[in-house]
N, C-alpha and C positions, 0 to 999 in steps of 0.2 A: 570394612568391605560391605556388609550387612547393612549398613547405616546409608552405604552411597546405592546399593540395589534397590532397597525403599525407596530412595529420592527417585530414582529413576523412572521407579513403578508409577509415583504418585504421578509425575509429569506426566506418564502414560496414561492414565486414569484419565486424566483433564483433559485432554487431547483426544481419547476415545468419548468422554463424556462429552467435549465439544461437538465431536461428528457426530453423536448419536440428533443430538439438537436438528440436525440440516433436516431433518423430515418431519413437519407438523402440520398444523392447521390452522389454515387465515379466513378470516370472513372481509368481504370488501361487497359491499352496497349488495347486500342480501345474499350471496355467494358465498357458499362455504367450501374451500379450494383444499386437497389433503394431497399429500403425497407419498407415494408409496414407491418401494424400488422391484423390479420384476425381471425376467430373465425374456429373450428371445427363441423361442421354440421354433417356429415356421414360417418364414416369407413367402406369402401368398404371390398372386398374379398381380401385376401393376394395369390399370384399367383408367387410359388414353380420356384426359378431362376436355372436351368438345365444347368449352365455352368462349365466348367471346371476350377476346384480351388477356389469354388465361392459357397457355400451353404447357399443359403438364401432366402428371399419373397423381392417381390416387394409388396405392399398396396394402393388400389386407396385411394384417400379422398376425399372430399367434402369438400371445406373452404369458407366463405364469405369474406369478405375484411371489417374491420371496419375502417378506416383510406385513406385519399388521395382521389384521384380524381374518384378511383374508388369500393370509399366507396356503401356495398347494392350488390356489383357482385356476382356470386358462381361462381367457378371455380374447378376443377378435378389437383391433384399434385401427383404427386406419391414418397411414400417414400417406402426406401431399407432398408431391415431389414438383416443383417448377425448373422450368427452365435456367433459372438462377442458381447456380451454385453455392451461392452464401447462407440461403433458406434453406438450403434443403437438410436433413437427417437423413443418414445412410445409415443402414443397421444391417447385420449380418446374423446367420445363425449362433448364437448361445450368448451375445451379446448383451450386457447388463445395464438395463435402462429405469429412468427416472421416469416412472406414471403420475401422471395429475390428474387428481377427480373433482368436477366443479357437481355440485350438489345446491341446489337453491331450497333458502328455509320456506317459502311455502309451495313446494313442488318433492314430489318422490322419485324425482326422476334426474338423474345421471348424464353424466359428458367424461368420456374416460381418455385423455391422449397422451402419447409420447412429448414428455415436454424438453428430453433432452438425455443424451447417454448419461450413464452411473460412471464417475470419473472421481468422488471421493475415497470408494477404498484405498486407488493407487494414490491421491493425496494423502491418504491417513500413514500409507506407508513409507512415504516419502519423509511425512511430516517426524514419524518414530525413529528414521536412520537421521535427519537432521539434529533431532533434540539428545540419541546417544552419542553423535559426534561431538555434540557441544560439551556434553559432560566427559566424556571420556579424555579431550584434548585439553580442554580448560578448567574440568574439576569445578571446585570452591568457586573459582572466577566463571567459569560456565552455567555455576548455577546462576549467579548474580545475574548475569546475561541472560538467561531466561525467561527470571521473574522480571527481571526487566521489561524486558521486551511483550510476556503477557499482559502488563501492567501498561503499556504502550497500547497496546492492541483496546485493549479496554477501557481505554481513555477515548479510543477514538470511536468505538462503539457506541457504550456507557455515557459519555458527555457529550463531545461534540458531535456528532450526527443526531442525537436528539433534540440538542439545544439547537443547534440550525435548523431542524425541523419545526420547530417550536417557534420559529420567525425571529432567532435573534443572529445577530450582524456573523458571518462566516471569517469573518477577519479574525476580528476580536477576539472571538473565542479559538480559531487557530493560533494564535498567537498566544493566548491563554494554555490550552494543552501543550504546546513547543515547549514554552519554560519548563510546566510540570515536568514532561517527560523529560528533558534536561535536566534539572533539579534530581527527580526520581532515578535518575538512570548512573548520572554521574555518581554522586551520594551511594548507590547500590557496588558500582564497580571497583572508586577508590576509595569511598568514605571519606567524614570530615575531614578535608585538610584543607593547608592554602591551595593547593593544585588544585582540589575541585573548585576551589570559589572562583579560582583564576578564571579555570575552563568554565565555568555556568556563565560566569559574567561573559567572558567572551563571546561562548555559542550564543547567549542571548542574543549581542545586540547583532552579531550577524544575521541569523534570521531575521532579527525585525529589518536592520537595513535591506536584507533582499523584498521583502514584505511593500516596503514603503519605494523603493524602486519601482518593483515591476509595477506596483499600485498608479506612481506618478506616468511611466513612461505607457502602462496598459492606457488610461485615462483620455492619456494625450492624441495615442494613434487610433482610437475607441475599440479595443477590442470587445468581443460582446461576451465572451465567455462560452459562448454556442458554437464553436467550432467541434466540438466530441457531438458523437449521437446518445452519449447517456444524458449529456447536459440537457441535449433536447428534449430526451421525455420526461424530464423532469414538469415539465409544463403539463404533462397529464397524471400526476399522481392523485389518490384518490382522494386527499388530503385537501388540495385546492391552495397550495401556500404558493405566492408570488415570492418566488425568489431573485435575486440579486445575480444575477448571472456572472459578473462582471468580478465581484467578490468572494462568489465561490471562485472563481478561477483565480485569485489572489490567494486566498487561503489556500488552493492544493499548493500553490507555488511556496508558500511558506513552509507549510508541510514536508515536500517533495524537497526542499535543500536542507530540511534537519538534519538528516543524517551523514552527508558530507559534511557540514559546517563543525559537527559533532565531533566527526571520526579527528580533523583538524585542530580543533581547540585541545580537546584530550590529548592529542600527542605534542603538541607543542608545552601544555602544562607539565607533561609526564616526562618528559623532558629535560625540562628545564631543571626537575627538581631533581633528577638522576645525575644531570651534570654541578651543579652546587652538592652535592653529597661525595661526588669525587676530589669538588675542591673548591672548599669554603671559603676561599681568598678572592673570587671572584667578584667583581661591583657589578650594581645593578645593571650598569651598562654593558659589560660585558655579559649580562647574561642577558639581555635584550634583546646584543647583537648576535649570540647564540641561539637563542630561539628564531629571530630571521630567517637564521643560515639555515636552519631546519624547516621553517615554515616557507622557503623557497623549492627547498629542495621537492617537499611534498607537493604542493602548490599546482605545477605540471600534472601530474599526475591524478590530485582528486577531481582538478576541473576537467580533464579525458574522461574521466568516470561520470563526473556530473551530464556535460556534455551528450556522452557515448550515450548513456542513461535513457538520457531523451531523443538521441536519436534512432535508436535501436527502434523504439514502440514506430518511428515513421517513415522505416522503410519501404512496403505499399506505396507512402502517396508520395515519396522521392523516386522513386521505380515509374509512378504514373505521369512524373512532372518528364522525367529524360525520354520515357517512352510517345510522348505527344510534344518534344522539342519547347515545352515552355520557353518562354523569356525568363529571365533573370529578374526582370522589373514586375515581371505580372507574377511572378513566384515570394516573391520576399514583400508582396503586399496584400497575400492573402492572408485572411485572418487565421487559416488554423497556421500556416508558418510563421509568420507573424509571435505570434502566441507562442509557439512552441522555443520560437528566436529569445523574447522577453522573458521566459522561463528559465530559460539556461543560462542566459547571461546575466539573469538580477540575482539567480542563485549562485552564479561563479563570483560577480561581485562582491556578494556577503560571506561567503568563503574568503578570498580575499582579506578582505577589514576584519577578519578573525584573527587573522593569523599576529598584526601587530599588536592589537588590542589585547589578545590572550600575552603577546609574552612579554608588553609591557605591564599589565597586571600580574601578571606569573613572575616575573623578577622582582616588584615591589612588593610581591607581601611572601616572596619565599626567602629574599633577603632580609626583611620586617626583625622575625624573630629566627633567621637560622634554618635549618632542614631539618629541626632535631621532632619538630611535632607534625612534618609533612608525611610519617610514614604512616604506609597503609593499614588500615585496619581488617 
Protein backbone atom coordinates (compact mmCIF):
# COMPACT_ATOMS: atom_id res chain seq x y z
CA UNK A 1 0.00 0.00 0.00
CA UNK A 2 2.89 2.38 1.05
CA UNK A 3 4.84 1.46 -2.20
CA UNK A 4 1.57 2.40 -4.50
CA UNK A 5 1.02 5.92 -2.41
CA UNK A 6 4.72 6.84 -3.36
CA UNK A 7 3.98 5.98 -6.95
CA UNK A 8 1.18 8.01 -6.94
CA UNK A 9 2.96 10.92 -5.19
CA UNK A 10 5.93 10.79 -7.66
CA UNK A 11 3.33 11.05 -10.70
CA UNK A 12 2.09 13.95 -8.73
CA UNK A 13 5.43 15.45 -8.35
CA UNK A 14 5.99 15.48 -12.41
CA UNK A 15 2.82 16.84 -13.17
CA UNK A 16 3.00 19.72 -10.52
CA UNK A 17 6.72 20.06 -11.71
CA UNK A 18 5.42 20.11 -15.30
CA UNK A 19 2.85 23.02 -14.47
CA UNK A 20 5.32 24.75 -12.54
CA UNK A 21 7.36 25.04 -16.07
CA UNK A 22 4.19 27.06 -17.94
CA UNK A 23 5.62 30.38 -16.45
CA UNK A 24 9.12 31.46 -17.67
CA UNK A 25 11.15 33.67 -19.77
CA UNK A 26 11.59 34.14 -23.67
CA UNK A 27 13.65 36.45 -25.58
CA UNK A 28 12.67 36.80 -29.24
CA UNK A 29 14.64 39.70 -31.35
CA UNK A 30 15.65 41.65 -28.36
CA UNK A 31 12.35 41.30 -26.24
CA UNK A 32 12.52 39.69 -23.12
CA UNK A 33 8.67 38.35 -22.55
CA UNK A 34 7.99 36.88 -18.71
CA UNK A 35 4.95 35.70 -17.39
CA UNK A 36 3.37 36.02 -14.29
CA UNK A 37 -0.05 34.80 -12.88
CA UNK A 38 -2.31 37.67 -11.02
CA UNK A 39 -5.68 37.96 -9.59
CA UNK A 40 -8.58 40.46 -10.80
CA UNK A 41 -9.32 43.17 -7.97
CA UNK A 42 -11.31 46.00 -9.83
CA UNK A 43 -12.84 46.56 -13.40
CA UNK A 44 -12.56 50.07 -14.17
CA UNK A 45 -14.80 52.04 -16.68
CA UNK A 46 -14.73 50.97 -20.35
CA UNK A 47 -13.74 54.06 -22.48
CA UNK A 48 -15.57 54.06 -26.20
CA UNK A 49 -12.16 53.84 -28.79
CA UNK A 50 -13.25 56.86 -31.72
CA UNK A 51 -11.03 55.52 -34.37
CA UNK A 52 -11.45 54.83 -37.68
CA UNK A 53 -12.30 51.04 -38.66
CA UNK A 54 -11.91 50.23 -35.09
CA UNK A 55 -15.32 50.16 -32.72
CA UNK A 56 -14.59 49.12 -29.42
CA UNK A 57 -13.70 49.91 -25.51
CA UNK A 58 -10.53 50.16 -23.93
CA UNK A 59 -11.16 48.63 -19.89
CA UNK A 60 -8.83 49.83 -17.05
CA UNK A 61 -8.26 46.99 -14.50
CA UNK A 62 -6.86 46.64 -11.39
CA UNK A 63 -4.68 43.10 -11.00
CA UNK A 64 -2.39 42.11 -8.03
CA UNK A 65 0.43 39.75 -9.09
CA UNK A 66 0.21 36.24 -7.02
CA UNK A 67 3.43 34.72 -8.33
CA UNK A 68 7.38 36.08 -8.84
CA UNK A 69 9.37 38.55 -7.47
CA UNK A 70 6.57 40.72 -7.58
CA UNK A 71 4.17 38.85 -5.78
CA UNK A 72 1.43 41.48 -3.32
CA UNK A 73 1.83 44.52 -6.21
CA UNK A 74 -1.53 46.12 -7.75
CA UNK A 75 -0.93 47.40 -10.92
CA UNK A 76 -3.56 49.31 -13.83
CA UNK A 77 -3.66 47.02 -17.49
CA UNK A 78 -5.75 47.91 -19.91
CA UNK A 79 -7.64 45.59 -21.96
CA UNK A 80 -9.35 46.29 -25.70
CA UNK A 81 -12.60 45.18 -26.12
CA UNK A 82 -13.81 44.90 -30.13
CA UNK A 83 -16.79 44.48 -31.54
CA UNK A 84 -15.60 40.87 -32.34
CA UNK A 85 -16.33 38.37 -30.02
CA UNK A 86 -13.65 36.04 -30.71
CA UNK A 87 -10.83 38.87 -29.62
CA UNK A 88 -12.07 39.84 -26.90
CA UNK A 89 -11.11 38.75 -22.99
CA UNK A 90 -13.87 39.21 -20.58
CA UNK A 91 -12.75 39.30 -16.96
CA UNK A 92 -14.70 39.51 -14.02
CA UNK A 93 -13.94 40.47 -10.33
CA UNK A 94 -11.47 37.99 -8.43
CA UNK A 95 -10.66 36.33 -11.65
CA UNK A 96 -7.17 34.60 -12.16
CA UNK A 97 -5.22 35.81 -15.14
CA UNK A 98 -2.08 35.06 -17.00
CA UNK A 99 0.26 38.71 -17.22
CA UNK A 100 2.70 39.14 -19.84
CA UNK A 101 5.59 41.52 -19.49
CA UNK A 102 7.71 42.48 -22.72
CA UNK A 103 10.90 44.26 -21.35
CA UNK A 104 13.44 45.26 -24.12
CA UNK A 105 17.30 44.57 -23.50
CA UNK A 106 18.25 48.14 -24.24
CA UNK A 107 15.37 49.94 -22.87
CA UNK A 108 14.16 50.16 -18.90
CA UNK A 109 11.00 50.45 -19.88
CA UNK A 110 7.94 47.96 -19.63
CA UNK A 111 4.51 46.68 -21.66
CA UNK A 112 2.47 44.80 -18.96
CA UNK A 113 -1.01 42.86 -20.50
CA UNK A 114 -3.56 40.54 -19.94
CA UNK A 115 -2.50 37.86 -22.36
CA UNK A 116 -5.10 35.41 -21.26
CA UNK A 117 -7.24 33.82 -18.17
CA UNK A 118 -5.25 31.46 -15.57
CA UNK A 119 -6.92 28.10 -16.81
CA UNK A 120 -3.99 25.53 -15.56
CA UNK A 121 -4.85 25.10 -12.03
CA UNK A 122 -8.19 23.64 -12.99
CA UNK A 123 -6.01 21.53 -15.74
CA UNK A 124 -3.62 20.54 -13.07
CA UNK A 125 -6.61 19.24 -11.14
CA UNK A 126 -8.13 17.55 -13.64
CA UNK A 127 -4.85 16.30 -14.82
CA UNK A 128 -4.40 14.70 -10.63
CA UNK A 129 -8.12 13.08 -10.75
CA UNK A 130 -7.08 11.48 -14.37
CA UNK A 131 -3.76 10.03 -13.30
CA UNK A 132 -5.39 8.55 -9.70
CA UNK A 133 -8.16 7.04 -11.82
CA UNK A 134 -5.55 5.43 -13.86
CA UNK A 135 -3.94 3.91 -11.00
CA UNK A 136 -6.53 3.18 -8.87
CA UNK A 137 -8.65 1.05 -11.79
CA UNK A 138 -5.59 -0.29 -13.64
CA UNK A 139 -3.00 -0.61 -10.83
CA UNK A 140 0.47 -2.26 -12.16
CA UNK A 141 -1.20 -2.03 -15.88
CA UNK A 142 -2.13 1.73 -15.13
CA UNK A 143 1.12 2.47 -14.23
CA UNK A 144 2.58 0.94 -17.54
CA UNK A 145 -0.05 3.38 -19.26
CA UNK A 146 1.19 6.20 -17.68
CA UNK A 147 4.71 5.99 -18.23
CA UNK A 148 3.62 5.28 -21.43
CA UNK A 149 1.97 7.79 -22.31
CA UNK A 150 4.59 10.48 -20.71
CA UNK A 151 7.19 8.84 -22.72
CA UNK A 152 4.63 9.41 -25.75
CA UNK A 153 4.15 13.05 -24.74
CA UNK A 154 7.94 13.45 -24.92
CA UNK A 155 8.74 11.96 -27.89
CA UNK A 156 6.61 14.42 -29.46
CA UNK A 157 8.01 17.39 -27.48
CA UNK A 158 11.68 16.19 -27.15
CA UNK A 159 12.22 14.87 -30.88
CA UNK A 160 9.76 15.54 -33.20
CA UNK A 161 8.80 19.07 -32.89
CA UNK A 162 12.45 19.96 -32.61
CA UNK A 163 13.59 17.99 -35.35
CA UNK A 164 10.80 19.55 -37.60
CA UNK A 165 11.98 22.70 -36.48
CA UNK A 166 15.31 22.06 -37.43
CA UNK A 167 14.16 21.64 -41.27
CA UNK A 168 13.88 17.96 -41.29
CA UNK A 169 11.00 16.19 -43.43
CA UNK A 170 7.57 16.08 -40.88
CA UNK A 171 6.73 12.86 -42.38
CA UNK A 172 9.57 10.81 -41.72
CA UNK A 173 10.13 11.70 -38.63
CA UNK A 174 6.26 11.06 -37.70
CA UNK A 175 6.49 7.94 -38.88
CA UNK A 176 9.74 7.55 -37.06
CA UNK A 177 8.04 8.57 -33.40
CA UNK A 178 4.61 6.15 -34.34
CA UNK A 179 6.74 3.09 -34.36
CA UNK A 180 8.84 4.17 -31.24
CA UNK A 181 5.77 5.05 -29.35
CA UNK A 182 4.30 1.68 -30.68
CA UNK A 183 7.26 -0.30 -30.00
CA UNK A 184 7.48 1.74 -26.33
CA UNK A 185 4.08 1.33 -25.53
CA UNK A 186 3.09 -2.13 -26.56
CA UNK A 187 6.54 -3.63 -24.85
CA UNK A 188 5.34 -1.40 -21.61
CA UNK A 189 1.70 -2.89 -21.50
CA UNK A 190 2.23 -6.62 -22.51
CA UNK A 191 5.92 -7.25 -22.67
CA UNK A 192 7.92 -9.40 -24.89
CA UNK A 193 5.75 -11.79 -26.47
CA UNK A 194 4.41 -13.08 -29.88
CA UNK A 195 1.22 -10.81 -29.24
CA UNK A 196 3.14 -7.75 -28.98
CA UNK A 197 5.38 -8.46 -32.07
CA UNK A 198 2.17 -9.42 -33.85
CA UNK A 199 0.43 -5.93 -32.71
CA UNK A 200 3.82 -3.73 -33.39
CA UNK A 201 4.13 -5.19 -36.76
CA UNK A 202 0.53 -4.52 -37.37
CA UNK A 203 0.10 -1.09 -35.93
CA UNK A 204 3.01 -0.38 -37.90
CA UNK A 205 2.18 -0.91 -41.26
CA UNK A 206 -1.27 0.55 -40.63
CA UNK A 207 -0.14 3.82 -39.78
CA UNK A 208 2.20 3.96 -42.51
CA UNK A 209 -0.39 2.78 -45.09
CA UNK A 210 -2.67 5.71 -43.71
CA UNK A 211 0.45 7.94 -44.11
CA UNK A 212 1.14 6.91 -47.75
CA UNK A 213 -2.76 7.26 -48.45
CA UNK A 214 -3.74 10.52 -47.37
CA UNK A 215 0.11 11.55 -48.75
CA UNK A 216 -1.01 10.11 -52.50
CA UNK A 217 -4.75 11.21 -52.50
CA UNK A 218 -3.56 14.87 -50.35
CA UNK A 219 -1.12 15.35 -53.42
CA UNK A 220 -3.55 14.56 -56.07
CA UNK A 221 -6.47 16.94 -54.96
CA UNK A 222 -3.54 19.55 -53.82
CA UNK A 223 -4.40 20.19 -50.56
CA UNK A 224 -2.09 23.01 -49.13
CA UNK A 225 -2.01 21.99 -45.45
CA UNK A 226 -3.09 25.79 -44.69
CA UNK A 227 -6.55 25.18 -43.90
CA UNK A 228 -6.08 25.65 -39.70
CA UNK A 229 -5.05 29.30 -38.57
CA UNK A 230 -2.01 27.76 -36.59
CA UNK A 231 -0.76 26.19 -39.87
CA UNK A 232 -0.73 29.80 -41.03
CA UNK A 233 1.24 31.41 -38.57
CA UNK A 234 3.45 29.22 -38.73
CA UNK A 235 4.81 31.41 -41.79
CA UNK A 236 5.80 34.06 -39.12
CA UNK A 237 7.76 32.26 -36.56
CA UNK A 238 10.61 34.05 -35.40
CA UNK A 239 12.88 31.30 -36.54
CA UNK A 240 12.28 32.03 -40.37
CA UNK A 241 12.03 28.12 -41.36
CA UNK A 242 10.02 27.29 -44.61
CA UNK A 243 7.92 24.70 -43.99
CA UNK A 244 6.30 21.95 -45.90
CA UNK A 245 2.77 22.72 -45.33
CA UNK A 246 1.53 19.94 -47.12
CA UNK A 247 3.58 17.26 -44.99
CA UNK A 248 2.99 18.66 -41.74
CA UNK A 249 -0.49 17.93 -42.55
CA UNK A 250 0.60 14.34 -43.42
CA UNK A 251 2.33 13.68 -40.48
CA UNK A 252 -0.56 15.01 -37.98
CA UNK A 253 -2.71 12.53 -40.06
CA UNK A 254 -0.24 9.93 -39.22
CA UNK A 255 -0.04 10.78 -35.85
CA UNK A 256 -3.81 11.56 -35.38
CA UNK A 257 -4.71 7.55 -36.45
CA UNK A 258 -2.08 5.98 -33.86
CA UNK A 259 -4.06 5.63 -31.47
CA UNK A 260 -7.18 3.99 -33.05
CA UNK A 261 -4.88 1.77 -35.16
CA UNK A 262 -3.20 0.89 -31.69
CA UNK A 263 -6.23 0.38 -29.55
CA UNK A 264 -7.18 -2.32 -32.90
CA UNK A 265 -3.94 -4.22 -33.38
CA UNK A 266 -3.63 -4.87 -29.44
CA UNK A 267 -6.92 -6.38 -29.09
CA UNK A 268 -7.05 -8.37 -31.94
CA UNK A 269 -3.40 -9.72 -30.70
CA UNK A 270 -4.79 -9.94 -27.11
CA UNK A 271 -7.20 -11.94 -28.40
CA UNK A 272 -6.13 -14.22 -30.32
CA UNK A 273 -3.81 -15.35 -27.72
CA UNK A 274 -6.52 -15.71 -25.01
CA UNK A 275 -8.51 -17.76 -27.31
CA UNK A 276 -5.42 -20.45 -28.22
CA UNK A 277 -4.83 -20.61 -24.39
CA UNK A 278 -8.50 -21.80 -24.10
CA UNK A 279 -7.90 -24.30 -26.82
CA UNK A 280 -4.71 -25.33 -28.31
CA UNK A 281 -6.15 -27.50 -30.93
CA UNK A 282 -7.03 -24.66 -33.04
CA UNK A 283 -4.95 -24.10 -36.73
CA UNK A 284 -3.77 -21.24 -37.78
CA UNK A 285 -6.67 -20.74 -39.85
CA UNK A 286 -9.01 -20.99 -37.48
CA UNK A 287 -7.41 -18.53 -35.61
CA UNK A 288 -7.26 -15.94 -38.35
CA UNK A 289 -10.65 -16.44 -39.04
CA UNK A 290 -11.13 -15.72 -35.27
CA UNK A 291 -9.39 -12.73 -35.01
CA UNK A 292 -11.54 -11.42 -38.27
CA UNK A 293 -14.65 -12.07 -36.42
CA UNK A 294 -13.28 -9.87 -33.77
CA UNK A 295 -11.63 -7.31 -35.83
CA UNK A 296 -15.13 -6.99 -37.61
CA UNK A 297 -16.82 -6.75 -34.71
CA UNK A 298 -14.66 -3.63 -33.46
CA UNK A 299 -14.15 -2.24 -36.78
CA UNK A 300 -17.86 -0.26 -36.62
CA UNK A 301 -17.15 1.06 -33.82
CA UNK A 302 -13.17 2.51 -33.74
CA UNK A 303 -13.80 4.08 -37.25
CA UNK A 304 -17.23 6.09 -35.36
CA UNK A 305 -14.65 7.11 -33.04
CA UNK A 306 -12.01 7.84 -35.63
CA UNK A 307 -14.55 9.59 -37.76
CA UNK A 308 -16.68 11.28 -34.58
CA UNK A 309 -12.99 12.28 -33.52
CA UNK A 310 -12.62 14.57 -36.42
CA UNK A 311 -15.86 15.59 -36.75
CA UNK A 312 -16.47 16.86 -33.39
CA UNK A 313 -13.36 19.75 -33.77
CA UNK A 314 -15.79 20.98 -37.06
CA UNK A 315 -18.84 21.60 -35.90
CA UNK A 316 -18.55 25.67 -36.35
CA UNK A 317 -17.97 25.42 -39.83
CA UNK A 318 -20.61 22.42 -40.57
CA UNK A 319 -23.08 24.84 -38.52
CA UNK A 320 -21.66 27.73 -41.00
CA UNK A 321 -22.04 25.51 -44.31
CA UNK A 322 -26.18 24.58 -43.24
CA UNK A 323 -26.53 28.09 -41.86
CA UNK A 324 -25.63 29.92 -45.53
CA UNK A 325 -27.52 26.82 -47.52
CA UNK A 326 -24.06 25.74 -49.06
CA UNK A 327 -23.94 23.32 -51.95
CA UNK A 328 -22.76 20.01 -51.55
CA UNK A 329 -20.21 20.52 -54.60
CA UNK A 330 -18.90 23.84 -53.22
CA UNK A 331 -18.68 22.06 -49.72
CA UNK A 332 -16.79 18.79 -50.28
CA UNK A 333 -14.22 20.78 -52.45
CA UNK A 334 -13.07 23.18 -49.95
CA UNK A 335 -9.78 22.48 -48.73
CA UNK A 336 -10.23 22.68 -44.93
CA UNK A 337 -13.24 19.64 -45.72
CA UNK A 338 -11.52 18.25 -48.03
CA UNK A 339 -8.72 17.72 -45.57
CA UNK A 340 -10.52 16.98 -42.93
CA UNK A 341 -12.60 14.22 -45.47
CA UNK A 342 -8.76 12.55 -46.45
CA UNK A 343 -7.99 12.43 -42.78
CA UNK A 344 -10.51 10.30 -41.51
CA UNK A 345 -10.78 8.14 -44.23
CA UNK A 346 -6.89 7.37 -45.00
CA UNK A 347 -6.83 6.88 -41.09
CA UNK A 348 -10.05 4.53 -41.09
CA UNK A 349 -8.40 2.78 -44.06
CA UNK A 350 -5.17 1.96 -42.01
CA UNK A 351 -7.38 0.80 -39.32
CA UNK A 352 -8.87 -1.34 -41.55
CA UNK A 353 -5.58 -3.31 -43.12
CA UNK A 354 -4.61 -3.69 -39.34
CA UNK A 355 -7.06 -5.71 -38.52
CA UNK A 356 -6.08 -8.69 -41.19
CA UNK A 357 -2.48 -8.19 -40.94
CA UNK A 358 -2.41 -8.16 -37.09
CA UNK A 359 -4.27 -11.64 -36.93
CA UNK A 360 -2.61 -13.05 -39.71
CA UNK A 361 0.76 -12.36 -38.02
CA UNK A 362 -0.82 -12.99 -34.48
CA UNK A 363 -1.90 -16.66 -35.59
CA UNK A 364 1.48 -17.42 -37.22
CA UNK A 365 3.74 -16.77 -34.62
CA UNK A 366 1.27 -17.66 -31.57
CA UNK A 367 0.70 -20.94 -33.36
CA UNK A 368 4.74 -20.92 -34.07
CA UNK A 369 5.63 -22.18 -30.64
CA UNK A 370 2.35 -22.65 -28.59
CA UNK A 371 0.82 -19.91 -26.05
CA UNK A 372 3.03 -21.29 -23.43
CA UNK A 373 5.87 -18.10 -23.82
CA UNK A 374 2.86 -15.45 -24.89
CA UNK A 375 2.12 -14.85 -21.15
CA UNK A 376 2.34 -11.59 -19.77
CA UNK A 377 5.13 -10.30 -18.04
Amino acid sequence: MSKRISIIGIVILILISTYSMAFGEDIVDGVIYNTEKAKVIEIGESISIGEENFDGYIQEIIVEFVSGERKGDQITVENTLSDNAAYNLIFEQGDKVVLTIETYEDSEGEFIYISDHLRNDYILYLGIIFLVAVLIIGKWQGLRALISLALTIGSVIFILLPNILKGGNPMVWSVIISIGITIVTILLITGFTRKSAAAIIGISVGVIVAGVISYIIGVKIKLTGLSADDATMLMYIPQGIQFNFQHLLFAGIILGALGAVMDVGVSIASSLDEIYKANENLTRRELFNAGMNVGRDIMGTMINTLILAYTGTSIPLLLLFMAYDSSMLEIMNLDTVATEIVRSLSGSIGLILTIPITAAIASFLIKSNGAGDTKEN
